[in-house]
C-alpha positions as a Markdown table, in Angstrom:
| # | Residue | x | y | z |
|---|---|---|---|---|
| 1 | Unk | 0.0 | 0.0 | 0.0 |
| 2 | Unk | 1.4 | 3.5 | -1.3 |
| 3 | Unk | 2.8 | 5.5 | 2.1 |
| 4 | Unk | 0.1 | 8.2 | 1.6 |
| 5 | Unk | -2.7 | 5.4 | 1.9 |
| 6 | Unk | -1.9 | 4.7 | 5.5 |
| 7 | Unk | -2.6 | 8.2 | 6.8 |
| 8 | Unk | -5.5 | 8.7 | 4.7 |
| 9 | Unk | -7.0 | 4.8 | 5.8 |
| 10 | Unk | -6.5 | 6.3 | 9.2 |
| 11 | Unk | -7.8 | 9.5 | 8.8 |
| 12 | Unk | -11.2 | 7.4 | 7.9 |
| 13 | Unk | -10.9 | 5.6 | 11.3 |
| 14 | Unk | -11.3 | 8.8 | 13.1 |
| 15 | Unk | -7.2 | 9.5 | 13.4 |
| 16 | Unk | -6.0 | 7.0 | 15.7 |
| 17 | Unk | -5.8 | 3.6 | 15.3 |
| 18 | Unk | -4.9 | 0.0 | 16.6 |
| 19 | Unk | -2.4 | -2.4 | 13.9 |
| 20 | Unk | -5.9 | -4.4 | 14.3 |
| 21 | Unk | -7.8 | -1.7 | 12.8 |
| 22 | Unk | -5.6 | -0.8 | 10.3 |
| 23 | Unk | -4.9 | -4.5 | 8.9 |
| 24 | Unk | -8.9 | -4.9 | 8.7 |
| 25 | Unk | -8.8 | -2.0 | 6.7 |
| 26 | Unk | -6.1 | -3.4 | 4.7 |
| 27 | Unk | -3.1 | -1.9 | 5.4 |
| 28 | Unk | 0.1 | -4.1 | 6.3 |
| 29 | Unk | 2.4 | -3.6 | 9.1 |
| 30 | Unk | 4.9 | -3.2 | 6.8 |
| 31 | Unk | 2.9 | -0.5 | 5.1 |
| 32 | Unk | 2.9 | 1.2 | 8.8 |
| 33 | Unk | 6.8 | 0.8 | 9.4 |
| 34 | Unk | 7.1 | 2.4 | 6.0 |
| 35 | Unk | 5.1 | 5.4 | 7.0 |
| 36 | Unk | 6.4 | 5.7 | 10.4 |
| 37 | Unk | 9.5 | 5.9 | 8.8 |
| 38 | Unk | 8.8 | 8.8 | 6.4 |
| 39 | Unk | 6.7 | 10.8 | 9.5 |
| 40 | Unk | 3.9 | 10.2 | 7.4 |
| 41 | Unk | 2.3 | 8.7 | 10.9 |
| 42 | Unk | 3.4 | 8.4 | 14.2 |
| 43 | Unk | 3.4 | 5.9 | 16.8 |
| 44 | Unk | 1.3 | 7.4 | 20.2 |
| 45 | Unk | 1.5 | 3.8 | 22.1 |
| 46 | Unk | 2.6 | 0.7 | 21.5 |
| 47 | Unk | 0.5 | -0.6 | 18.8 |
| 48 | Unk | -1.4 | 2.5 | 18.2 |
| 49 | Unk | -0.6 | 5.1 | 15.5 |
| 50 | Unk | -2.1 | 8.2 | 14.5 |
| 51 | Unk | -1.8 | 11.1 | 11.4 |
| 52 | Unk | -1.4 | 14.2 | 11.4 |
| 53 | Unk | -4.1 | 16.3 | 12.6 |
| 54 | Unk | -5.6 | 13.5 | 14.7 |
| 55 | Unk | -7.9 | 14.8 | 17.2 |
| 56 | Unk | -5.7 | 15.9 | 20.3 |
| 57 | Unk | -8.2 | 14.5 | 23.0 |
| 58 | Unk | -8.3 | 11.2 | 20.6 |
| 59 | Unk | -4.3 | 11.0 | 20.8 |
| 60 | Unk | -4.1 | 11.7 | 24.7 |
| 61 | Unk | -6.8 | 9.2 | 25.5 |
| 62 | Unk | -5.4 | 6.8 | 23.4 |
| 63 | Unk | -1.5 | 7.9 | 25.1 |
| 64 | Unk | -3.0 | 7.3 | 28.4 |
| 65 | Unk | -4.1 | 3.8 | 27.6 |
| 66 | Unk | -8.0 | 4.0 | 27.5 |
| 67 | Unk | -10.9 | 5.0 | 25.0 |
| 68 | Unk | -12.5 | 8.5 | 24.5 |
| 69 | Unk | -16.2 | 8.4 | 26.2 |
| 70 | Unk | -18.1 | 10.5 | 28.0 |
| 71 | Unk | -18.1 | 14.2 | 27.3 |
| 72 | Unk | -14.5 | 14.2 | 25.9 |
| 73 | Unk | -16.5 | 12.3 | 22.8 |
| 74 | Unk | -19.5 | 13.9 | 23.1 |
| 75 | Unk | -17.8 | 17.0 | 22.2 |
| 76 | Unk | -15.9 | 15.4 | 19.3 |
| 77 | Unk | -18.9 | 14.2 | 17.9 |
| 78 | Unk | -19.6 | 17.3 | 17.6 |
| 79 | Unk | -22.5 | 17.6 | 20.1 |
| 80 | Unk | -23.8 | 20.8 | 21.8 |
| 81 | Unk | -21.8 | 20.3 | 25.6 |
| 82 | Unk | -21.0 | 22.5 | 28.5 |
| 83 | Unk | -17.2 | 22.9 | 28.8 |
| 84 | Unk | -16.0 | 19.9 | 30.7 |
| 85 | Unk | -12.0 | 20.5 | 31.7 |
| 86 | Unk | -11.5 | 17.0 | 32.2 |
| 87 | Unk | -10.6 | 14.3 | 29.9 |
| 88 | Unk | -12.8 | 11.1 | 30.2 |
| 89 | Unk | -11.7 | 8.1 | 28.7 |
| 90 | Unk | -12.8 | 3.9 | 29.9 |
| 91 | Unk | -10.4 | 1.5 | 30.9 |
| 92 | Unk | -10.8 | -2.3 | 31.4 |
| 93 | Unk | -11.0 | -3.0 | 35.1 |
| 94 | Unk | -8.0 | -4.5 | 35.8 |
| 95 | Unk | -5.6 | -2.3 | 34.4 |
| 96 | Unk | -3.5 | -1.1 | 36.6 |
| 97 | Unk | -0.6 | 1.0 | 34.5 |
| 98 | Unk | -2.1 | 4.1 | 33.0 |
| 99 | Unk | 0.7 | 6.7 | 31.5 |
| 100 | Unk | 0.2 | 10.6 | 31.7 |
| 101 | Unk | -1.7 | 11.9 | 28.8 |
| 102 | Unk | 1.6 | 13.6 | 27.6 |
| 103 | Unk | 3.6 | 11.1 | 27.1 |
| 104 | Unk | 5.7 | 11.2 | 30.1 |
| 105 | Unk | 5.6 | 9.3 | 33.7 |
| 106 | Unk | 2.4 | 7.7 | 34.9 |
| 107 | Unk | -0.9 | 9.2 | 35.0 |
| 108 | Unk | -2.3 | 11.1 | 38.3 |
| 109 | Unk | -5.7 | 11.7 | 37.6 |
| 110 | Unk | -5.5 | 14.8 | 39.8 |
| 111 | Unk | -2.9 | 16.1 | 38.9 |
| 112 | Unk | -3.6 | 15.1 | 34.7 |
| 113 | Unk | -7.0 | 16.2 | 34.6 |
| 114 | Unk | -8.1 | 13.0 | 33.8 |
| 115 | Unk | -11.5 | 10.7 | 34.6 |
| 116 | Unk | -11.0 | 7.2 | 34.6 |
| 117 | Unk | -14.2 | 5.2 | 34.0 |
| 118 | Unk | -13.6 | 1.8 | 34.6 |
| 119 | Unk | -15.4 | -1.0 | 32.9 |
| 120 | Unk | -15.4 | -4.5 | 32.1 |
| 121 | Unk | -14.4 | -4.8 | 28.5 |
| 122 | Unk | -11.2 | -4.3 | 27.0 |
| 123 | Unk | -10.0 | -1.6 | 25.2 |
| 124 | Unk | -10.1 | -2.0 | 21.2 |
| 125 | Unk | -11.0 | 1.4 | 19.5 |
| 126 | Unk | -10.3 | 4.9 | 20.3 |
| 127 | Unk | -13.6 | 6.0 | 21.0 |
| 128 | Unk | -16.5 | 5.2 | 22.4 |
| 129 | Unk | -19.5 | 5.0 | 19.6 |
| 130 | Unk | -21.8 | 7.9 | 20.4 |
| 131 | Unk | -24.4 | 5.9 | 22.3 |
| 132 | Unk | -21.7 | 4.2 | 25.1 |
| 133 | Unk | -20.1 | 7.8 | 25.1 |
| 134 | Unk | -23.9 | 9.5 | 26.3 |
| 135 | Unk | -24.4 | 6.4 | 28.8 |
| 136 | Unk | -21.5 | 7.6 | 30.5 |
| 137 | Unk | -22.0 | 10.9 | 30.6 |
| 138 | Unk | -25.4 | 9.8 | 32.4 |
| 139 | Unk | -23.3 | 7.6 | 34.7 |
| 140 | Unk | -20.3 | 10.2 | 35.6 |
| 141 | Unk | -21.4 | 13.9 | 34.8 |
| 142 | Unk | -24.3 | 16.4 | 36.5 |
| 143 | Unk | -27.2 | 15.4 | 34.9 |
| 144 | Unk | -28.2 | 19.1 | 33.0 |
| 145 | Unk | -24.6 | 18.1 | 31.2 |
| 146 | Unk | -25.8 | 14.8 | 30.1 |
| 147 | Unk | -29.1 | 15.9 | 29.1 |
| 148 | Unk | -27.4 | 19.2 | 27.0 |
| 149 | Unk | -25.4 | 16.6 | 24.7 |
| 150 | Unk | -28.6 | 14.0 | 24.4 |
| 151 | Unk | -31.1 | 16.8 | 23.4 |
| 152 | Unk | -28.2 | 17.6 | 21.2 |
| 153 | Unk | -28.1 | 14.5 | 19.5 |
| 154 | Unk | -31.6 | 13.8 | 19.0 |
| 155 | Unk | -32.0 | 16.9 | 17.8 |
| 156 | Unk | -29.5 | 17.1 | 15.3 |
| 157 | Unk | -30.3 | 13.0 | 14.1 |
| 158 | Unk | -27.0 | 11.6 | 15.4 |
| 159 | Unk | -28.9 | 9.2 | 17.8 |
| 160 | Unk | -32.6 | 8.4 | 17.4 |
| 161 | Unk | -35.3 | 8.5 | 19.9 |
| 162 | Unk | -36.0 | 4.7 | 19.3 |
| 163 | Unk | -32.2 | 4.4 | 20.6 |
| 164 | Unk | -33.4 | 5.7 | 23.8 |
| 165 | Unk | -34.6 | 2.6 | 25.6 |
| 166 | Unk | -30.9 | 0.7 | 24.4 |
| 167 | Unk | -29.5 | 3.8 | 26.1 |
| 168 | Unk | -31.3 | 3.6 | 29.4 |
| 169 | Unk | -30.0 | -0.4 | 29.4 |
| 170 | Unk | -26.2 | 1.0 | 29.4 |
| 171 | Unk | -27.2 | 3.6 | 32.3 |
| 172 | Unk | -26.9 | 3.1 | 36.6 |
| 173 | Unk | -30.4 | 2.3 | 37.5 |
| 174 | Unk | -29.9 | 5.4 | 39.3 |
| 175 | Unk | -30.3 | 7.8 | 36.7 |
| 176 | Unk | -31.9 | 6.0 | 33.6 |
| 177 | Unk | -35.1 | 8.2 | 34.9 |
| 178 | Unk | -33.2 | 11.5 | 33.5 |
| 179 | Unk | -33.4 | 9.7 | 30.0 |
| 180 | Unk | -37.0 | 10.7 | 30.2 |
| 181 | Unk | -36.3 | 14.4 | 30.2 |
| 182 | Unk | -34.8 | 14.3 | 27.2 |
| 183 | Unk | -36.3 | 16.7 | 24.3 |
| 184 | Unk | -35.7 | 16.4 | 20.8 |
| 185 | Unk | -37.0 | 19.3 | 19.9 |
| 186 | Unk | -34.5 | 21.6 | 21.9 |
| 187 | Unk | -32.1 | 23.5 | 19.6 |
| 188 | Unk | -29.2 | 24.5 | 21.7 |
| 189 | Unk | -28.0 | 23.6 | 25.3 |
| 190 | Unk | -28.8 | 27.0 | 26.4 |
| 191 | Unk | -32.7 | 25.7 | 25.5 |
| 192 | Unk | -32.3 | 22.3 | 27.7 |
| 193 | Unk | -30.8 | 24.3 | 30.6 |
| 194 | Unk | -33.4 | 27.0 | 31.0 |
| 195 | Unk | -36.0 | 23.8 | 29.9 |
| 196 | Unk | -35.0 | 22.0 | 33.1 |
| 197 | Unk | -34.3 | 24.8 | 35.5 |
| 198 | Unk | -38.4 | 26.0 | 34.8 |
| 199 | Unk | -39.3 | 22.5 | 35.1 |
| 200 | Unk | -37.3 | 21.9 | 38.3 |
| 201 | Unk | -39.9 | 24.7 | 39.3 |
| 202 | Unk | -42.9 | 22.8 | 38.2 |
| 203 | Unk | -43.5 | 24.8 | 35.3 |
| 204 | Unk | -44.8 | 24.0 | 32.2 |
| 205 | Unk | -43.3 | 24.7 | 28.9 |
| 206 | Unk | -42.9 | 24.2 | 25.3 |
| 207 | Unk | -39.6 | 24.1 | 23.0 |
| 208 | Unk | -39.2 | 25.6 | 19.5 |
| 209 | Unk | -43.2 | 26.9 | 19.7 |
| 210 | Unk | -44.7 | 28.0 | 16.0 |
| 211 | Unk | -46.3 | 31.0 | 16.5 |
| 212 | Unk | -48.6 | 32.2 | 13.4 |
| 213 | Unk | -47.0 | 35.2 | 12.0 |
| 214 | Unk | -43.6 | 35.2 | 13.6 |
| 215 | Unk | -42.1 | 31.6 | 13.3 |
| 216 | Unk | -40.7 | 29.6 | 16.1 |
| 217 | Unk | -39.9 | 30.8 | 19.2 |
| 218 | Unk | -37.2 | 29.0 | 21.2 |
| 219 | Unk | -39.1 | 28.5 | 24.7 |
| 220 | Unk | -42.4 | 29.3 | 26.0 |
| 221 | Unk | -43.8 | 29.7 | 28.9 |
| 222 | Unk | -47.5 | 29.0 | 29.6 |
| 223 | Unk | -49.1 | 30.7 | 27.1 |
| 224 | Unk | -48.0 | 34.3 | 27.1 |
| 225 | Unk | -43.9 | 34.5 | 28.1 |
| 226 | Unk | -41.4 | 34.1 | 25.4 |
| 227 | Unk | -38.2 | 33.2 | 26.0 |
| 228 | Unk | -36.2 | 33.5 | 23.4 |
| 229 | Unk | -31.8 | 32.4 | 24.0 |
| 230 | Unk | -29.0 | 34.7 | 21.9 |
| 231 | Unk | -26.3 | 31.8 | 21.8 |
| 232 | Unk | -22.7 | 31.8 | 21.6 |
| 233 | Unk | -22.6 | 33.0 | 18.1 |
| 234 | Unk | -25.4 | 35.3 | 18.2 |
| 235 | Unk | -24.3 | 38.6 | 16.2 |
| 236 | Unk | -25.3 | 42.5 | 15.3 |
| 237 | Unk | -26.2 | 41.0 | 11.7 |
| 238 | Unk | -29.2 | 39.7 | 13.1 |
| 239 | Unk | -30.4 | 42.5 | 15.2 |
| 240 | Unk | -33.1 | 44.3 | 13.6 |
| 241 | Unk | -34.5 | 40.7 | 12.2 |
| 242 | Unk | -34.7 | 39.6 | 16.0 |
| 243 | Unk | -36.5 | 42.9 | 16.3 |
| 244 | Unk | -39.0 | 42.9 | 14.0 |
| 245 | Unk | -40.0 | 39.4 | 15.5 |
| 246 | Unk | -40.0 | 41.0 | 19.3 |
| 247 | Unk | -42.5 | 43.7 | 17.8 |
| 248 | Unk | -45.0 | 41.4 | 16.2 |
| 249 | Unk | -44.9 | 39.2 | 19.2 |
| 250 | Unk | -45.6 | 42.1 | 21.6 |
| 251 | Unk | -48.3 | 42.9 | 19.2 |
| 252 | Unk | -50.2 | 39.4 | 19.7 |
| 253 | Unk | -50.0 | 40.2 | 23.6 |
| 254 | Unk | -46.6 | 38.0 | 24.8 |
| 255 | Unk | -44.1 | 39.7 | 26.9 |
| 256 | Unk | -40.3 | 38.1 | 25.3 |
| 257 | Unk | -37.6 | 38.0 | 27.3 |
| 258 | Unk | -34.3 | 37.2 | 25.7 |
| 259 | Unk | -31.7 | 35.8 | 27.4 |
| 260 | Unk | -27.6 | 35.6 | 26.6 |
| 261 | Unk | -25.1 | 32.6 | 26.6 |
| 262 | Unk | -23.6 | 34.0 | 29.4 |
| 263 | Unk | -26.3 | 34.9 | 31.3 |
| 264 | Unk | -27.1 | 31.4 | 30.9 |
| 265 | Unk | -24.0 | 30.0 | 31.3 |
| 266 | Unk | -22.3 | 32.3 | 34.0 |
| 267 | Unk | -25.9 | 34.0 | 35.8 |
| 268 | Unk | -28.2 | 30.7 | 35.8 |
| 269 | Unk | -29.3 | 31.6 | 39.4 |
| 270 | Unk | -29.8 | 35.3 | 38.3 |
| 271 | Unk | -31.8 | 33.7 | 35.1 |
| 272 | Unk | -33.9 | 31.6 | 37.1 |
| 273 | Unk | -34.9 | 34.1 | 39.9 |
| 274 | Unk | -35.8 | 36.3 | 37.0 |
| 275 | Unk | -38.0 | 34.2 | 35.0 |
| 276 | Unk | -39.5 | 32.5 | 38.2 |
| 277 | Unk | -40.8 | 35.8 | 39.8 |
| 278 | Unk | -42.2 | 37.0 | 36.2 |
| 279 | Unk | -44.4 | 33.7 | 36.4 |
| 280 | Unk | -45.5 | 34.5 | 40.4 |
| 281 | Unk | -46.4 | 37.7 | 38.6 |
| 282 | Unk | -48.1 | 35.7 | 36.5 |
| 283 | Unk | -47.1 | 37.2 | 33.1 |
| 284 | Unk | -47.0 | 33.6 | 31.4 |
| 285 | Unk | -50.9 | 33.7 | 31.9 |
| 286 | Unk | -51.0 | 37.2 | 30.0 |
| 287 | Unk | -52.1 | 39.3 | 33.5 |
| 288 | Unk | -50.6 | 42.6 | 33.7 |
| 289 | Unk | -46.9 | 42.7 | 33.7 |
């Protein structure tokens, strides 16, 4: 197999890759040496290789001596997460060496940043398939983190909601109740946060809401407060659109709140005082604001 081949075979399998992989795919050891050889690849552990422009978080995983899972591959699936600073990878349960995800001395999770999930099976690929990934979000992380990246992945088709029951089998018995909060409908994280923080309240809402004349509204609250969530990427381009949309709903008689990423993200308690004592006002019920 031509040098160039074995970077490109593993670029297919995701950047990192076992010899086992890589001679299912076709490619020889000798075809690896060769490549290794010319830097066309290189070597992170023994027996595992990588090309350039592997995922970092793949290749540290993988150097450590586990698999990818949890958030760490939530987020390279490309899911909607809240910032996790830790790197989660699984383990087989009797292992007992682990190296630091540089390269250099053995790991301290502390010290590393690491979270070690330990499991029954071996490891064999570098990450976790999207569906083992979310169960151990469920089993490690807060559950508003687990549900951001779920809602994220029904929503955007990566996992199906007929998936959900196979999901709940790979979950603690613990928590396989938070599976049923899930909401496919939900657009962003901010949507699922401020979704469960109302709920957590006891009140009742809707995601992504089509209002006659304006379009979809991102939340709404019992039948007269809009809550509508600028994300991360939100920009003056968009300004007098989002205006025009405020009017016409003020128009029909809702009261719209809009809400920033980081009032979300960094002001949740500030975000759910407000929007709590609007509904003891009862402004969600169109009474007098």
């Amino acid at each position: 197999m031509p040098i160039a081949l074995v970077s490109q075979v593993l670029a297919s399998l995701g950047g990192v890759a076992h010899y086992s992989g890589l001679e299912r795919a076709g490619v020889s050891r000798s075809a690896v040496a060769a490549a290794l050889r010319r830097g066309e690849v290189f070597r992170v552990r023994n027996g595992w290789f990588a090309c350039a422009g592997a995922p970092a978080e793949l290749v540290r995983a993988v150097r450590v001596g586990g698999t990818l899972t949890g958030a760490s591959a939530a987020a390279l699936y490309g899911l909607w997460t809240i910032a996790d600073p830790l790197l989660h990878l699984r383990v087989r349960s009797s292992t007992s060496r682990l190296s630091a995800p540089s390269g250099g001395g053995r790991l301290v999770p502390g010290r590393h940043g690491v979270c070690v999930h330990y499991r029954s099976e071996r490891v064999s690929i570098a990450a976790d398939p999207l569906l083992r990934a979310l169960a151990e979000m469920f089993n490690c992380s807060d559950e508003v983190s687990a549900l951001v990246a779920l809602d994220s992945a029904l929503n955007s088709g990566k996992l199906g909601v007929w998936q959900l029951p196979e999901l709940k089998a790979l979950i603690l018995s613990t928590r396989r109740a938070s599976v049923d909060k899930a909401d496919a409908g939900s657009q962003s994280g901010l949507e699922t946060i401020v979704r469960l923080l109302m709920r957590s309240h006891g009140v009742r809402l809707r995601s992504q809401v089509q209002i006659a004349g304006v379009g979809r509204v991102d939340l709404l609250i019992g039948d007269r407060l809009v809550v509508e969530l600028d994300g991360r990427g939100f920009h003056a381009g968009r300004f007098e659109e989002d205006r025009e949309r405020d009017w016409e709903l003020i128009q029909r008689g809702y009261l719209v709140v809009r809400v920033s990423y980081a009032m979300v993200m960094h002001q949740r308690e500030r975000v759910e005082a407000g929007l709590l004592a609007l509904v003891r006002r009862g402004v969600h019920r169109g009474q007098v604001w």
